[in-house]
Wavefront OBJ file of the C-alpha trace (Angstrom):
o trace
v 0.000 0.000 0.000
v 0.917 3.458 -0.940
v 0.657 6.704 1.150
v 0.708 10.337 -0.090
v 1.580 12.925 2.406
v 3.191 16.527 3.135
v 5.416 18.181 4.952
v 5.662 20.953 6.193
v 8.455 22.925 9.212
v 7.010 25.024 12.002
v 9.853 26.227 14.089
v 11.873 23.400 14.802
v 9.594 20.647 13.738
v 8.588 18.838 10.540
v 4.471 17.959 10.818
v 3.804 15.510 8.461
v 0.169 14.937 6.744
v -1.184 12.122 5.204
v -3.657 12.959 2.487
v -5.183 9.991 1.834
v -6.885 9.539 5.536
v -6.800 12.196 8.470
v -3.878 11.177 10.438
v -0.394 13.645 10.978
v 2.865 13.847 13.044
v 6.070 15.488 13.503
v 9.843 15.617 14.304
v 12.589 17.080 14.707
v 14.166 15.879 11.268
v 12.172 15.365 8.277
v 13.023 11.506 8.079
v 11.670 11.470 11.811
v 8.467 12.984 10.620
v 7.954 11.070 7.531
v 9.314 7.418 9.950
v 6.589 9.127 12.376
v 3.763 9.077 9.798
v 4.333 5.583 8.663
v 4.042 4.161 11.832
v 1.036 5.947 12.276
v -0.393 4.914 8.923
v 0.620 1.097 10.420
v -1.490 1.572 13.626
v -4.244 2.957 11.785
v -4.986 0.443 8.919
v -3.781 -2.629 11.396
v -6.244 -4.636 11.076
v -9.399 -2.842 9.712
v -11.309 -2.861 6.253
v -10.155 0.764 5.282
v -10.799 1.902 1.715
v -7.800 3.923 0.819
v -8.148 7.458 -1.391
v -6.224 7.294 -4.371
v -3.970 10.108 -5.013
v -2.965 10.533 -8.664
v -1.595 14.489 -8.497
v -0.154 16.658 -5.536
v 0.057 20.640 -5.745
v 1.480 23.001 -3.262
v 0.796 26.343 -3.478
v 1.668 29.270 -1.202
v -0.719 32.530 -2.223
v -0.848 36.076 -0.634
v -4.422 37.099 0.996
v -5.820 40.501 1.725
v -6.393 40.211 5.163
l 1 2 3 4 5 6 7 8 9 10 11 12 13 14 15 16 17 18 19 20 21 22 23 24 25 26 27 28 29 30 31 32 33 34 35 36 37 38 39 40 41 42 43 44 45 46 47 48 49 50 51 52 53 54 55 56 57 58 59 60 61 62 63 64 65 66 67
C-alpha cells in the first residue's frame, strides 16, 4: 500500500500529513516525521477494512491574501 503525504516545518519541527486519511505527526528531522507518519499509517490500517483514497496528483501552493 501506498501513502501520499506533506510536509511541512514550524519552528523546529517537521508535521507531516497524510492525504489519503486524516492522520499527521512530527519531528525534529524530516526523516523522523515522515518514519513518524508511517508508523502511524501502520497503527491505523492494522487490522481494519479501510478503503484507501487514491492520489494521482499533488500541488502546493503558497498565495498572498488581503487580510
Amino acid at each position: 500500500m501506498e501513502i501520499s503525504y506533506v510536509v511541512w516545518q514550524e519552528g523546529k519541527y517537521y508535521v507531516s500529513q497524510c492525504l489519503n486519511f486524516e492522520i499527521s505527526s512530527f519531528g525534529e528531522t524530516l526523516e523522523e516525521a515522515i518514519n513518524k507518519l508511517k508508523e502511524a499509517a501502520e497503527l491505523y490500517l492494522e487490522g481494519e477494512n479501510i478503503d484507501i483514497t487514491e492520489i494521482n496528483k499533488i500541488i502546493v501552493g503558497k498565495e498572498r491574501v488581503n487580510v
